[in-house]
N, CA, C and O of each residue as an XYZ file, in Angstrom:
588
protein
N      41.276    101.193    -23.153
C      39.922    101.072    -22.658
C      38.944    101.813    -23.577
O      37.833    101.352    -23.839
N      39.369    102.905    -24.026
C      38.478    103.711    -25.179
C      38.118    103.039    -26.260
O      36.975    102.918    -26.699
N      39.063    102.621    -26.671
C      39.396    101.668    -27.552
C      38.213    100.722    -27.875
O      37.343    100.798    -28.742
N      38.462     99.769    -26.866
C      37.378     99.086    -26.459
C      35.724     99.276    -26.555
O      34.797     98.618    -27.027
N      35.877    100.617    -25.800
C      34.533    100.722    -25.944
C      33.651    101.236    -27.390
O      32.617    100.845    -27.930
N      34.470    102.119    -27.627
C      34.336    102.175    -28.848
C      34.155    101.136    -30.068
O      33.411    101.220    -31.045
N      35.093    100.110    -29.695
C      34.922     98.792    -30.912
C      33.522     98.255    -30.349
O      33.176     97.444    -31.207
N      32.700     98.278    -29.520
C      32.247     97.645    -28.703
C      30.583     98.361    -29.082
O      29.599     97.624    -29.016
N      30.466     99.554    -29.395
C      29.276    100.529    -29.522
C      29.128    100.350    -31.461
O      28.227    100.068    -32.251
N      30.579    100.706    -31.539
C      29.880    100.300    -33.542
C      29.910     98.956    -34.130
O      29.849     98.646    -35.319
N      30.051     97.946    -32.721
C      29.450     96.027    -33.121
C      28.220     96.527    -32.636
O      27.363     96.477    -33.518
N      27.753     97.052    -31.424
C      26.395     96.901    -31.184
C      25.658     97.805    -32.396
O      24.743     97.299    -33.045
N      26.113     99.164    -32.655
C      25.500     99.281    -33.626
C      25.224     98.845    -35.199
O      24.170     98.919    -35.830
N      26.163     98.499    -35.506
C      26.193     97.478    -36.742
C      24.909     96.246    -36.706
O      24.114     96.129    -37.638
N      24.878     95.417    -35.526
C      23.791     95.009    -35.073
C      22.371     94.986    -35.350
O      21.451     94.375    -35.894
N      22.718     96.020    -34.654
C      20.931     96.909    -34.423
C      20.537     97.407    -35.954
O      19.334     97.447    -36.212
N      21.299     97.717    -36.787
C      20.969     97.847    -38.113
C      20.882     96.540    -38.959
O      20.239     96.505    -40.008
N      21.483     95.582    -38.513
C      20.731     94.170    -39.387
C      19.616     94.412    -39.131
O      18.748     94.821    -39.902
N      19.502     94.078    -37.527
C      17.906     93.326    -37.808
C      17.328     94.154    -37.684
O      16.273     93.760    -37.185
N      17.292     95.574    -37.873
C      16.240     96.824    -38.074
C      15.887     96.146    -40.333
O      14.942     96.086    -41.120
N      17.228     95.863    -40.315
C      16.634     95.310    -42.230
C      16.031     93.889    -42.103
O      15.367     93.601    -43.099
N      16.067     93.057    -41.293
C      15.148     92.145    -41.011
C      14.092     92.628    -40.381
O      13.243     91.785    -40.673
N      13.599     93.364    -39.757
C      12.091     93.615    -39.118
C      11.814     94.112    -40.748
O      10.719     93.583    -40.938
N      12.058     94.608    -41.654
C      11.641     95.050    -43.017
C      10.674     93.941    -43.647
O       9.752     94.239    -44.406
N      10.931     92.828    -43.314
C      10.237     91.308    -43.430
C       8.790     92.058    -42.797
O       8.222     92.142    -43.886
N       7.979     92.547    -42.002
C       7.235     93.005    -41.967
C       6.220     93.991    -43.243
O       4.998     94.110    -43.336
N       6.979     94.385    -43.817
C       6.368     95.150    -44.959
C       6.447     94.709    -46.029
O       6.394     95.385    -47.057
N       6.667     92.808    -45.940
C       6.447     92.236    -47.238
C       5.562     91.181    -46.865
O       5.577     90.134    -47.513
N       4.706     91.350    -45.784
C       3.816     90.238    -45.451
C       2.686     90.420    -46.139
O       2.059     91.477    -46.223
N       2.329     89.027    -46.810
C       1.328     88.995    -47.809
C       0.577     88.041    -47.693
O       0.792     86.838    -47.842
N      -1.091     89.058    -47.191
C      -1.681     88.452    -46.765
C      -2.539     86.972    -47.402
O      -3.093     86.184    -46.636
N      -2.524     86.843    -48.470
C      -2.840     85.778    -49.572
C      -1.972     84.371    -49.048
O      -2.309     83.215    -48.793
N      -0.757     85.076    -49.035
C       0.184     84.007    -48.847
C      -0.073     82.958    -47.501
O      -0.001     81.735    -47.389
N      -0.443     84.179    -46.442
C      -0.552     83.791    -45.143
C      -1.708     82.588    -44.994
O      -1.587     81.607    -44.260
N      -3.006     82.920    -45.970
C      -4.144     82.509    -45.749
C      -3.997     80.989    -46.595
O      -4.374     79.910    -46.139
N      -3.456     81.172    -47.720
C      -3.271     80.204    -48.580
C      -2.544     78.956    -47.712
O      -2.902     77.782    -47.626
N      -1.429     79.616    -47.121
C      -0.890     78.583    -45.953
C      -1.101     78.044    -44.911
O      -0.608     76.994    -44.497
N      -2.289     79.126    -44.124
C      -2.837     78.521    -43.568
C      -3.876     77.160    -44.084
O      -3.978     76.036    -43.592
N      -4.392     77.619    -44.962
C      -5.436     76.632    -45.405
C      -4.745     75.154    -45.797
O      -5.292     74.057    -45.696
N      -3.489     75.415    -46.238
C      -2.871     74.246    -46.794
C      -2.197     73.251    -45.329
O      -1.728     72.114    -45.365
N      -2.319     73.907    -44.470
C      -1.925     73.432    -43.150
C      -2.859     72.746    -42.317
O      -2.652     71.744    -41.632
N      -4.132     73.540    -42.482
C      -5.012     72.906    -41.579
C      -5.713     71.494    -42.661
O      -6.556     70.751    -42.159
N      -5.352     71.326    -43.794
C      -6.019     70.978    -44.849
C      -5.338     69.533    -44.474
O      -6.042     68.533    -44.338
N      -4.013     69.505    -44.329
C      -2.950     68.620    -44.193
C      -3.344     67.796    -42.530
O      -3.101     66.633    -42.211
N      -3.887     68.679    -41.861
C      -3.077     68.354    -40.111
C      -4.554     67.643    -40.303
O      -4.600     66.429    -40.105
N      -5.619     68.252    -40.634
C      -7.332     67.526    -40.440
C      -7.412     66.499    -41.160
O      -8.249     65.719    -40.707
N      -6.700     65.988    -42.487
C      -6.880     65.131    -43.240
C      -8.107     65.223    -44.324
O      -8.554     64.292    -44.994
N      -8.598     66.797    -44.320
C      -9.458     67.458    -45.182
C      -9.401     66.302    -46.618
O      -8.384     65.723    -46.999
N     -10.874     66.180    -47.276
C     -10.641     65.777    -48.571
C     -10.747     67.379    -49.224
O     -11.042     68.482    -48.763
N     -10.445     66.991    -50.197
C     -10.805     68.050    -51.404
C     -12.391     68.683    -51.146
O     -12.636     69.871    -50.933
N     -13.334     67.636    -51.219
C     -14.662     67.909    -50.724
C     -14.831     68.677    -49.434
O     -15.721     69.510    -49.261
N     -13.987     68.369    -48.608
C     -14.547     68.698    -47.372
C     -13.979     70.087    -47.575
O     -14.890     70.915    -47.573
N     -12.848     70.592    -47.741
C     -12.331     71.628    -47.732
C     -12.615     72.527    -48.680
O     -12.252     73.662    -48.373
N     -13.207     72.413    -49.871
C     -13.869     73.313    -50.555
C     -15.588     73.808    -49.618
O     -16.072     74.916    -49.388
N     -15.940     72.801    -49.388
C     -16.973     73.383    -48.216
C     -16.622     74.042    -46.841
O     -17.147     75.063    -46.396
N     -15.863     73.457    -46.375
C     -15.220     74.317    -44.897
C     -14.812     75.535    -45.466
O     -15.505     76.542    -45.326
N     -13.877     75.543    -46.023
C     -13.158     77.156    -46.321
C     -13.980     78.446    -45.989
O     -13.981     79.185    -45.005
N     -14.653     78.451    -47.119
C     -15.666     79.956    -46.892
C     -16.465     80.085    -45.921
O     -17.377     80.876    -45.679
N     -16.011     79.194    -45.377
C     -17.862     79.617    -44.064
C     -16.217     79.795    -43.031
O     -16.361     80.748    -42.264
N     -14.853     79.151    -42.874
C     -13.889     78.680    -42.512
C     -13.672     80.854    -42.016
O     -13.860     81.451    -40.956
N     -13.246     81.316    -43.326
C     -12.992     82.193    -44.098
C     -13.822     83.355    -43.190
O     -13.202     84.211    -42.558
N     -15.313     83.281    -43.202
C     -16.038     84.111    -42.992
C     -16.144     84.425    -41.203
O     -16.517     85.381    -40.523
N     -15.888     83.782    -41.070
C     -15.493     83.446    -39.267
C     -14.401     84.491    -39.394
O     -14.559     85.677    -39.106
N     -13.780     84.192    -39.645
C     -12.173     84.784    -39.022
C     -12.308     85.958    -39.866
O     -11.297     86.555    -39.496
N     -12.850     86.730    -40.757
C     -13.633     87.921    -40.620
C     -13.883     88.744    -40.075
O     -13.387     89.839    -39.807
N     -15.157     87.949    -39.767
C     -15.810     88.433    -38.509
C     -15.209     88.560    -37.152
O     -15.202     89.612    -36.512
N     -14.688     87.387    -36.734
C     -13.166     87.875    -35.982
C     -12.542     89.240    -35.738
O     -12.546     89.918    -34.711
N     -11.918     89.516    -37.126
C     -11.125     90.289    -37.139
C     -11.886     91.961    -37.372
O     -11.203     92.965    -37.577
N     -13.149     91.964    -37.300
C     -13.805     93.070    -37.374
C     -13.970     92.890    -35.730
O     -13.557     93.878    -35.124
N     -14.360     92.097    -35.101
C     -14.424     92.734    -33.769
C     -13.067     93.202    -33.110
O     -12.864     94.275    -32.541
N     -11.915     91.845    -33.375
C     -10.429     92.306    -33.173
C      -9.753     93.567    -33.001
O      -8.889     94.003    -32.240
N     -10.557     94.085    -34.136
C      -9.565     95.510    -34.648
C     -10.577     96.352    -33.385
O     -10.021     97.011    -32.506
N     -12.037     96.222    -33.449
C     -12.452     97.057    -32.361
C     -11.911     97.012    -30.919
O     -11.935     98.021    -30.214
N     -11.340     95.629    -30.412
C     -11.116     96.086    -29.131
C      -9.334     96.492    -29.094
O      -8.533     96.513    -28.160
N      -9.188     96.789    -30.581
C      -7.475     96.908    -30.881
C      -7.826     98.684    -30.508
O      -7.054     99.410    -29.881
N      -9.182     99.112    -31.081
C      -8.908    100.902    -31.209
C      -9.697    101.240    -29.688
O      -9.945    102.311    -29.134
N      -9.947     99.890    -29.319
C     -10.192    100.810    -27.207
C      -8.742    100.973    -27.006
O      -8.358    102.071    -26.604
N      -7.675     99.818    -27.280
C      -6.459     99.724    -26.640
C      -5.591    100.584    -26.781
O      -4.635    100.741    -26.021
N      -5.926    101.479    -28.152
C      -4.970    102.704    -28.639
C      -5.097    103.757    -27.880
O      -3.947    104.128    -27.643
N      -5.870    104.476    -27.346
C      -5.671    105.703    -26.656
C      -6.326    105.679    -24.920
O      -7.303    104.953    -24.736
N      -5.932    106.235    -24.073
C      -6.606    105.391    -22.920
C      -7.287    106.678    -22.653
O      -6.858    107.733    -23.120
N      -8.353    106.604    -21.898
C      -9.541    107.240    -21.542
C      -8.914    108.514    -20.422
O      -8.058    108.300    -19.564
N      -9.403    109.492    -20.617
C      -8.511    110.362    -19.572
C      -8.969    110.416    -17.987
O      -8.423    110.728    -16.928
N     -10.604    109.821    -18.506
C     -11.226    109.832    -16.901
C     -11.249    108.659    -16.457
O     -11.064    107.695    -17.199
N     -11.530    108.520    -14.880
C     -12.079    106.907    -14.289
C     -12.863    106.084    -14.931
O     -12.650    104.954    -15.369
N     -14.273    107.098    -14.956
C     -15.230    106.633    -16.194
C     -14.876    106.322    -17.770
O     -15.530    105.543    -18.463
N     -13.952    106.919    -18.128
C     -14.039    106.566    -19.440
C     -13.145    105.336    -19.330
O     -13.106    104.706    -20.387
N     -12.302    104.742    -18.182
C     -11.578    103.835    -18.781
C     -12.344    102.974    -17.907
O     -11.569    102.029    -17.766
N     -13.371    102.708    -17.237
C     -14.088    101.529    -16.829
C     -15.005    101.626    -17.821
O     -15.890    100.798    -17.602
N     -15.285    102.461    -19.152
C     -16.429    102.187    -19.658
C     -15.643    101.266    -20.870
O     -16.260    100.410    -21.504
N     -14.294    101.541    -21.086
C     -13.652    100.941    -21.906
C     -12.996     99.584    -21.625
O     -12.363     98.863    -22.396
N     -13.282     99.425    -20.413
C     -12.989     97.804    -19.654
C     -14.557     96.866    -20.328
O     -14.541     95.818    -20.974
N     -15.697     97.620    -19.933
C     -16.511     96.879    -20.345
C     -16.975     96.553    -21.569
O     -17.530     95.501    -21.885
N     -16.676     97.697    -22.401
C     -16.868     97.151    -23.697
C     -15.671     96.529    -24.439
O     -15.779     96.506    -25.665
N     -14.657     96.070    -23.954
C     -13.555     95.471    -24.172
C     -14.113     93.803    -23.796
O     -14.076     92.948    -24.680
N     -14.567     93.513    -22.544
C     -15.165     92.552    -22.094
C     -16.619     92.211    -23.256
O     -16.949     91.246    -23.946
N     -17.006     93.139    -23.076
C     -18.368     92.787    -24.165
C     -17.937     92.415    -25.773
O     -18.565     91.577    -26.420
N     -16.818     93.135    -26.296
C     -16.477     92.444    -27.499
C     -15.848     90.800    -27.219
O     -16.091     89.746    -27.808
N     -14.913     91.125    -26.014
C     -14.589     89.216    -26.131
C     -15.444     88.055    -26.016
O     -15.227     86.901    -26.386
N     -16.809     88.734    -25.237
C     -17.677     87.424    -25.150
C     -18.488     87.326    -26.610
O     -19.010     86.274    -26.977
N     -18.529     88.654    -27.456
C     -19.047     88.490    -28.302
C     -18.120     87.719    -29.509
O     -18.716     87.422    -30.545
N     -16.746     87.407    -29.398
C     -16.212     86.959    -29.867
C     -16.602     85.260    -29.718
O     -17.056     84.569    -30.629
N     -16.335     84.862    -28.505
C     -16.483     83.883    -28.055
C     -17.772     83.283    -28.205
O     -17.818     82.094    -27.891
N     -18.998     83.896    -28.671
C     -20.362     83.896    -29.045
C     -20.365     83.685    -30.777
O     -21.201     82.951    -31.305
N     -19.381     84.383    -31.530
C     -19.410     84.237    -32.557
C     -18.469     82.527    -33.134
O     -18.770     81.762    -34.050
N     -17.579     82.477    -32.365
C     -16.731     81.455    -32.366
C     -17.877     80.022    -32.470
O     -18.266     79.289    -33.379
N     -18.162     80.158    -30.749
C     -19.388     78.790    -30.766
C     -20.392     78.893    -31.962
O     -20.941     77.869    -32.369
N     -20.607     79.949    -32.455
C     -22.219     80.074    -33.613
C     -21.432     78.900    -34.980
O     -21.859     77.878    -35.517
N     -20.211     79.644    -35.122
C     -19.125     78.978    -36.594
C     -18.989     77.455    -35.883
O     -19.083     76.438    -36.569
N     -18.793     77.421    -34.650
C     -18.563     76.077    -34.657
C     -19.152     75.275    -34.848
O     -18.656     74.410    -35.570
N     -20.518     75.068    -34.342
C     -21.699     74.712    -34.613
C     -21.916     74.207    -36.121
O     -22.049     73.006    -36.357
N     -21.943     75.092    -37.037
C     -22.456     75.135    -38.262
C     -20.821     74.273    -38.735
O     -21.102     73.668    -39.770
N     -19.720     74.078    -38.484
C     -18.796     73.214    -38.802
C     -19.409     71.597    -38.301
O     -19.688     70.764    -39.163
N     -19.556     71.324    -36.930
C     -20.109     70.454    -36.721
C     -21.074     69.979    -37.559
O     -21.321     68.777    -37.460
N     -21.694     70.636    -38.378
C     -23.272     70.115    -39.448
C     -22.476     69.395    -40.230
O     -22.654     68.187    -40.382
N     -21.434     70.117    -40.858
C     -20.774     70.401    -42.150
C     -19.996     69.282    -42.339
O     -19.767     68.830    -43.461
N     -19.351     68.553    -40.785
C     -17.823     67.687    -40.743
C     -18.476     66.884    -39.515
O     -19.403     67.108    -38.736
N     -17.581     65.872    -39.705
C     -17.799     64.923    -38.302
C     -16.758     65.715    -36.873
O     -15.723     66.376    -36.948
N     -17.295     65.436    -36.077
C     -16.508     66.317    -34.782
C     -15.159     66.275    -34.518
O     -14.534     67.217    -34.030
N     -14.481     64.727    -34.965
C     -13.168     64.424    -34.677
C     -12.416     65.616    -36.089
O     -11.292     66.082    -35.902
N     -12.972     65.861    -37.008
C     -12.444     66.891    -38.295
C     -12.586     68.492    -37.404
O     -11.872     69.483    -37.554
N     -13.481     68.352    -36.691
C     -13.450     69.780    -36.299
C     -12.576     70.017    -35.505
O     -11.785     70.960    -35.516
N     -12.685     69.061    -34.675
C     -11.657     69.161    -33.308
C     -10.187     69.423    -34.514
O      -9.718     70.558    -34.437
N      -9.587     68.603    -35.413
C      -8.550     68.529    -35.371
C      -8.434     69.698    -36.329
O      -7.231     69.952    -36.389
N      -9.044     70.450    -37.033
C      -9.140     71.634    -37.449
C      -8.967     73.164    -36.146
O      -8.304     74.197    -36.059
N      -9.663     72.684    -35.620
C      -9.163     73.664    -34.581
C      -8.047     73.476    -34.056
O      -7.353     74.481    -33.902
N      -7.655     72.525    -33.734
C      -6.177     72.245    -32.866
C      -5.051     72.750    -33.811
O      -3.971     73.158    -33.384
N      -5.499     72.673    -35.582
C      -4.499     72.557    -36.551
C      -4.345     74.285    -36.693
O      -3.248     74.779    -36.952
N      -5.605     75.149    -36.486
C      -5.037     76.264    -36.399
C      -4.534     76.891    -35.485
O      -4.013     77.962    -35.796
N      -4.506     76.520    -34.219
C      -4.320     77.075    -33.115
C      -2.558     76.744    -33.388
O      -1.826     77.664    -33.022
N      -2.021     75.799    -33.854
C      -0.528     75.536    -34.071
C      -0.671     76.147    -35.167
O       0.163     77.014    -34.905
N      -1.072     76.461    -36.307
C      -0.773     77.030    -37.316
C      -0.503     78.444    -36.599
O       0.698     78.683    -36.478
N      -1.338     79.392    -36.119
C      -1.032     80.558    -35.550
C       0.065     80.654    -34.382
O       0.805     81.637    -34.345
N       0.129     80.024    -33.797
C       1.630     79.642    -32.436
C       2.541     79.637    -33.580
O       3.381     80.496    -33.314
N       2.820     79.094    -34.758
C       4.086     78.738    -35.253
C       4.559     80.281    -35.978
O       5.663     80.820    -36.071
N       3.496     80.605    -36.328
C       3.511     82.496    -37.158
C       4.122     83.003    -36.107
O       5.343     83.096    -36.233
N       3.566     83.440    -34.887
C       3.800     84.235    -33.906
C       5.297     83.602    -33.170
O       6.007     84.306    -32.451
N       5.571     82.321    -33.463
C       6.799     82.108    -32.657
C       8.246     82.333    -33.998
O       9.439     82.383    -33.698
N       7.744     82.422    -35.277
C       8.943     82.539    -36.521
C       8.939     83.957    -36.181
O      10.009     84.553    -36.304
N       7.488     84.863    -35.604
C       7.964     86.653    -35.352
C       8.050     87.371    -37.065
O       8.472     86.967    -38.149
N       7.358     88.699    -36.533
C       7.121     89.049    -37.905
C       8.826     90.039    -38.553
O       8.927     90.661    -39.610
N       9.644     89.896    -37.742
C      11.270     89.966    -37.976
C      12.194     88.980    -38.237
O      13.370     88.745    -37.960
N      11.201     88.423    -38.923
C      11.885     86.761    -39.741
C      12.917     86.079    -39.227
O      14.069     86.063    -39.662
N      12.170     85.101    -37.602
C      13.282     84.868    -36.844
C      12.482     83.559    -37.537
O      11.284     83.554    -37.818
N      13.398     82.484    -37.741
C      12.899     81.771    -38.078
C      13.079     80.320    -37.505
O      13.452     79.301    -38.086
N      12.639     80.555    -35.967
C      12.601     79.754    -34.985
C      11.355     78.804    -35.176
O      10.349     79.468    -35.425
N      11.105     77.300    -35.126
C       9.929     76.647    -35.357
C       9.356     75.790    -33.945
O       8.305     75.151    -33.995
């Protein structure tokens, strides 16, 4: 029975040290790569010309930016929690106030895509990233490489 358990603790640990060297796949994520692929994805799924996608990109680009500057703000409410009542209902609301401002910034980019593309390109640009990002988050940044 010792035996056993023993064979049984250094398989699980043997284990747990692979994929501790697969989560390492994390500290080779490159962000160029990511973006480049994205672009080549949504480029593919929208039926982008060359034209269209040298114009979408940077304004494409500048969105998800901006995004990610509010992102990270309601990422550093989420890091430490407020020690009082007040401080963590004041951190509910400005958590709420960055998402609508997200959602404010979203419609402004969309808009100005709509000028840019006919609606059925936008629509399928959006749909194309919304699976482009589901497919990142479902391969996992521990290189499971589930699709």
């Amino acid at each position: 029975m010792k035996r056993h358990l023993i064979i049984s603790f250094m398989l699980f640990v043997s284990l747990q040290t692979i994929n501790a060297q697969r989560c390492n796949n994390i500290k080779n994520f490159d962000p160029a790569k990511f973006k480049a692929d994205m672009e080549q994805f949504i480029t593919n799924e929208a039926c982008l010309t060359p034209q269209e996608a040298s114009a979408f990109f940077p304004i494409f680009n500048e969105m998800i930016r901006n995004e990610r500057m509010l992102y990270d703000r309601i990422s550093a409410l989420r890091r430490i929690k407020p020690a009082t009542e007040q401080g963590c209902a004041d951190a509910v609301r400005k958590r709420d106030m960055l998402e609508i401002q997200i959602k404010e910034l979203q419609q402004q980019y969309h808009n100005r895509f709509l000028k840019l593309l006919p609606a059925s390109k936008v629509y399928d640009i959006l749909r194309a990233q919304h699976r482009f990002n589901r497919r990142m988050f479902k391969k996992g940044m521990c290189g499971n490489k589930r699709q």
